[in-house]
C-alpha positions in Angstrom: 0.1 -10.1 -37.5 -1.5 -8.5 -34.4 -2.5 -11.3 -31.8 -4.2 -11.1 -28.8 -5.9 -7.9 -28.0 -4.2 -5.2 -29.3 -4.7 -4.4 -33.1 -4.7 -1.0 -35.0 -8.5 0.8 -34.9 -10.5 0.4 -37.9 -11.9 3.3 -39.7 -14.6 5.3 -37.8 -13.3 3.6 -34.4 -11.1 6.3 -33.5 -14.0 8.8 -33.8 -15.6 6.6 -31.4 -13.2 6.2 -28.6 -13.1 9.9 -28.7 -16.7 10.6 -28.8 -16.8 8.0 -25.9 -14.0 10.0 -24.2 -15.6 13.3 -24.0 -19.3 12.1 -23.2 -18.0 10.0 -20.1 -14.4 9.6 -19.0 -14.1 12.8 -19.5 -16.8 14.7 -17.4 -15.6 11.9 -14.7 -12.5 13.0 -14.6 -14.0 16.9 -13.8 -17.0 15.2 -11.5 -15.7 12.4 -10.0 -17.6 8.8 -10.3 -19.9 8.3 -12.8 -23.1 6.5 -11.8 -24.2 3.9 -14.4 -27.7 3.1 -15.4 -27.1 -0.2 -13.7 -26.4 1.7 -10.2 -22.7 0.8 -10.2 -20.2 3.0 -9.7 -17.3 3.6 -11.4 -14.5 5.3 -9.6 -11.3 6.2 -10.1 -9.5 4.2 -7.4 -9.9 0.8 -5.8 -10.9 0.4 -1.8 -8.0 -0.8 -0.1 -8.3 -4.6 0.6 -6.5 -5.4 4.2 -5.7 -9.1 4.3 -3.1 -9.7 6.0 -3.2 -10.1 9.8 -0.6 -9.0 12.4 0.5 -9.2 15.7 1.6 -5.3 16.8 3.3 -4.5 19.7 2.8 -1.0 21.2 5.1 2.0 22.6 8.2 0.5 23.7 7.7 -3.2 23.7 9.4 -5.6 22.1 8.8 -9.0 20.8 11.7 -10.3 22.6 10.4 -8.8 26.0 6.5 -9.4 26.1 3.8 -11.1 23.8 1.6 -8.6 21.2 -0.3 -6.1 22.6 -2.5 -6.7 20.1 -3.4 -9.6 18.1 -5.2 -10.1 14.7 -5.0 -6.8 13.4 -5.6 -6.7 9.5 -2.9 -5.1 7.6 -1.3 -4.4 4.2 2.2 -5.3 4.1 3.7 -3.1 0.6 7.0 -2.5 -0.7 6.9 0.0 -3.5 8.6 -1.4 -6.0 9.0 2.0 -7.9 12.5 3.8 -8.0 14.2 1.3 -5.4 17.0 1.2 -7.5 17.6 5.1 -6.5 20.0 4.6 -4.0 23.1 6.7 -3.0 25.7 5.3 -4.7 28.5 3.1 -2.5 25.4 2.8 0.1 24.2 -0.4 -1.3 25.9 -2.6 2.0 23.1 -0.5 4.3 20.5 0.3 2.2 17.1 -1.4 2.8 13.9 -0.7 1.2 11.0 0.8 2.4 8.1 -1.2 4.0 4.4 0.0 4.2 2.0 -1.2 6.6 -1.5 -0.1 5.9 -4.3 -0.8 7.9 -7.6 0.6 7.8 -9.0 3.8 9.1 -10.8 2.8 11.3 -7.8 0.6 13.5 -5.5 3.7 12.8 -3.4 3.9 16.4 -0.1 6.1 16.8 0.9 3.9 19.5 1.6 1.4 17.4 5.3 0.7 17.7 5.9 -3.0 16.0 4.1 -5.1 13.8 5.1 -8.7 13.0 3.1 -9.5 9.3 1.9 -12.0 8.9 1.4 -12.7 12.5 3.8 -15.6 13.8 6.0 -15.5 10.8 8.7 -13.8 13.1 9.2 -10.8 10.6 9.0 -7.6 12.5 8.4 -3.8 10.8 9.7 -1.1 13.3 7.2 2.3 12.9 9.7 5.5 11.8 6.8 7.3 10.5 3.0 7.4 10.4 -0.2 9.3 8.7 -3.5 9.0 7.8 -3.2 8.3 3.6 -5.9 10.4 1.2 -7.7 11.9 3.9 -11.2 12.6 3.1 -11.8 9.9 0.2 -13.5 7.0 0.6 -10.2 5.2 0.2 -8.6 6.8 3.1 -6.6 4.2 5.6 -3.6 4.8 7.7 -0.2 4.0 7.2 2.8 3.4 8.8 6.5 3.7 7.3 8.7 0.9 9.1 12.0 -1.0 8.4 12.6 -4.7 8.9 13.7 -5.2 12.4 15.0 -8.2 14.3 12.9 -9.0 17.9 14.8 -6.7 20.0 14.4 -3.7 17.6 17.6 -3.7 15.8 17.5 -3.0 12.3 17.7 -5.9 9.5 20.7 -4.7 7.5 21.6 -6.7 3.8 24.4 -9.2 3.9 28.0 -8.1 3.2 29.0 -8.9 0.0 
């Protein structure tokens, strides 16, 4: 009846899990990662993994105008795929989602105007906002709202029905 994985608990398992529970999800939870006897550590969040590389252009050049400022910078391209579907109604022929660039702490830069990710794929990501992301955790890294641009800057609207 039950395949796979999932399957009803068995008697005394349930007093298990929850004994399990309070001796050490739960005080992680109130103290933050719990060090195994092993030495690893368990933590609540994953490090941000940056593996995409870009080309970025800075201030107010463009990819039609001059080559990348910079080359090789390793990025995050996301789209969050939660709640797209929220849109103003009648505002479907101009809505675009959201694009993320992340990159890591340390190759944070506010002059960073364009990226094209992955580097030479001709896509380009226009910056309309930027900020450091869970400041003061080890996962911190920055991050930079864009849209989808076109190489002079102009914005990639959807196709008319």
């Amino acid at each position: 009846m039950y395949e796979g994985k999932v399957r009803p608990l068995r008697s005394g398992e349930y007093d298990e899990l929850l004994t399990w529970y309070h001796k050490v999800l739960y005080p992680y939870i109130l103290n933050g990662p719990l060090v195994l006897s092993t030495g690893d550590i368990i933590m609540a969040f994953t490090l941000p993994t940056f593996n995409l590389s870009a080309n970025v252009w800075v201030n107010a050049n463009l990819p039609n105008a001059s080559p990348p400022d910079v080359m090789g910078v390793m990025v995050q391209l996301y789209i969050n795929t939660r709640g797209l579907l929220d849109v103003t109604p009648n505002a479907w022929d101009t809505w675009v989602p959201p694009v993320w660039v992340r990159i890591a702490i340390a190759g944070f830069d506010d002059t960073y105007n364009i990226f094209e990710v992955p580097g030479g794929s001709a896509k380009y990501y226009r910056v309309r906002w930027r900020d450091v992301i869970h400041k003061g955790f080890p996962n911190e890294y920055g991050a930079y709202l864009c849209e989808q641009v076109i190489n002079d800057g102009t914005p990639v609207l959807p196709p008319l029905p």
